[in-house]
C-alpha positions in Angstrom: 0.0 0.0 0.0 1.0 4.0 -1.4 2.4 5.9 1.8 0.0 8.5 2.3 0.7 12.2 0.7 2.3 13.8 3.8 1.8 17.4 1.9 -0.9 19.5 1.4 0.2 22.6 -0.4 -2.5 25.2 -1.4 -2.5 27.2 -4.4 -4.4 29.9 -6.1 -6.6 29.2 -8.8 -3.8 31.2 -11.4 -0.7 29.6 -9.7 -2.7 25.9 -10.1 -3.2 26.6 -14.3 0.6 28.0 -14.4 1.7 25.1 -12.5 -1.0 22.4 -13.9 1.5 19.6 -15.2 4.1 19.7 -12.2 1.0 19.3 -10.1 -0.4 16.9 -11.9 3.0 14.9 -11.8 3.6 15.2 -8.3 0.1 14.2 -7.2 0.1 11.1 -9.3 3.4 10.2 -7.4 1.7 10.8 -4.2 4.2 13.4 -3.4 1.2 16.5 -2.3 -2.3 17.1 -2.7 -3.3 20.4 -3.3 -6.0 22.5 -2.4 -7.3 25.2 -5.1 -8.6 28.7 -3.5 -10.3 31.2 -5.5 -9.9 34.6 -4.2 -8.8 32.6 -0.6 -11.5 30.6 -0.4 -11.1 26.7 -0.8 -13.0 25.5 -4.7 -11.2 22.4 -5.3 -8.7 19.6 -4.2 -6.4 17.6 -6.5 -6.0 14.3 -5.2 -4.7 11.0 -6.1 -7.5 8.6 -8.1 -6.4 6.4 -4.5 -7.5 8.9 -2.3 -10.6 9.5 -4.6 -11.8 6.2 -3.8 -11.1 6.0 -0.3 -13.3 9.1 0.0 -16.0 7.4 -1.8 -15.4 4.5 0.4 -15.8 6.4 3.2 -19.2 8.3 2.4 -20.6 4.7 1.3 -20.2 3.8 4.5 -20.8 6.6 6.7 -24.3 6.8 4.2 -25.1 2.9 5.1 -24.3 3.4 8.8 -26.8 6.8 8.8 -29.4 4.6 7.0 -30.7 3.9 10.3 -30.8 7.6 11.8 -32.7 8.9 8.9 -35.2 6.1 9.0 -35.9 6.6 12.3 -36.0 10.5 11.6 -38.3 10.1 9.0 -40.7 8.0 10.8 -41.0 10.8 13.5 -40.8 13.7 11.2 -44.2 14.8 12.5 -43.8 15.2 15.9 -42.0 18.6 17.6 -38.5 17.8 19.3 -40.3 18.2 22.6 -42.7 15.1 21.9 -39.8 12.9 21.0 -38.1 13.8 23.8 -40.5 13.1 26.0 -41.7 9.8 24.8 -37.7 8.5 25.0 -37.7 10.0 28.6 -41.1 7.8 29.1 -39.9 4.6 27.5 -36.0 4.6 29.3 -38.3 5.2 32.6 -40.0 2.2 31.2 -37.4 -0.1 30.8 -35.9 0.7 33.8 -38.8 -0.5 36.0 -38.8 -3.8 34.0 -35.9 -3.9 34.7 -35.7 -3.9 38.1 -38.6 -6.0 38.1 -36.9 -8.9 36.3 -33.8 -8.5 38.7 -35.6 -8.4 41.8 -37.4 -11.7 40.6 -34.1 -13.3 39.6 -32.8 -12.0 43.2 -35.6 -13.9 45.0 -35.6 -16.8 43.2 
């Protein structure tokens, strides 16, 4: 496995055109990445096509491992914040007495 870039150099848009092929060169090598700014303000990264696909790895899987969240979001998506909240308070308050009721059973047994 590629050693990670340990460079990230940024550039302005007009320095990035003027130095397009040494960039180009150098990131392929894994040598930099480089963040483009426009005016100071970050437009653009060049990246290796390995760090490309680990990124998309990455939001694959955070997106599968938020499936759940947004589910459960959108099955609530009606009722205000204070609602939810208290119908979690009510069913932790609920589990909690059964269960203390199953342990103080099991104790007596």
């Amino acid at each position: 496995m590629r050693e990670r870039a340990s460079v990230t150099q940024t550039l302005q848009a007009s320095d990035a055109r003027v130095q397009w092929d040494s960039i180009l060169d150098d990131v392929s090598r894994g040598e930099r990445r480089v963040l483009v700014e426009k005016d100071g303000v970050p437009v653009a990264a060049i990246v290796t096509t390995e760090d490309l696909k680990r990124l998309d790895t990455l939001e694959a899987a955070r997106d599968e491992a938020f499936q759940a969240l947004w589910r459960t979001g959108e099955a609530f998506k009606d009722q205000s914040p204070e609602q939810i909240e208290r119908d979690v308070a009510a069913a932790i308050q609920a589990a909690r007495v059964k269960r203390r009721a199953e342990q103080s059973r099991a104790a007596t047994r």
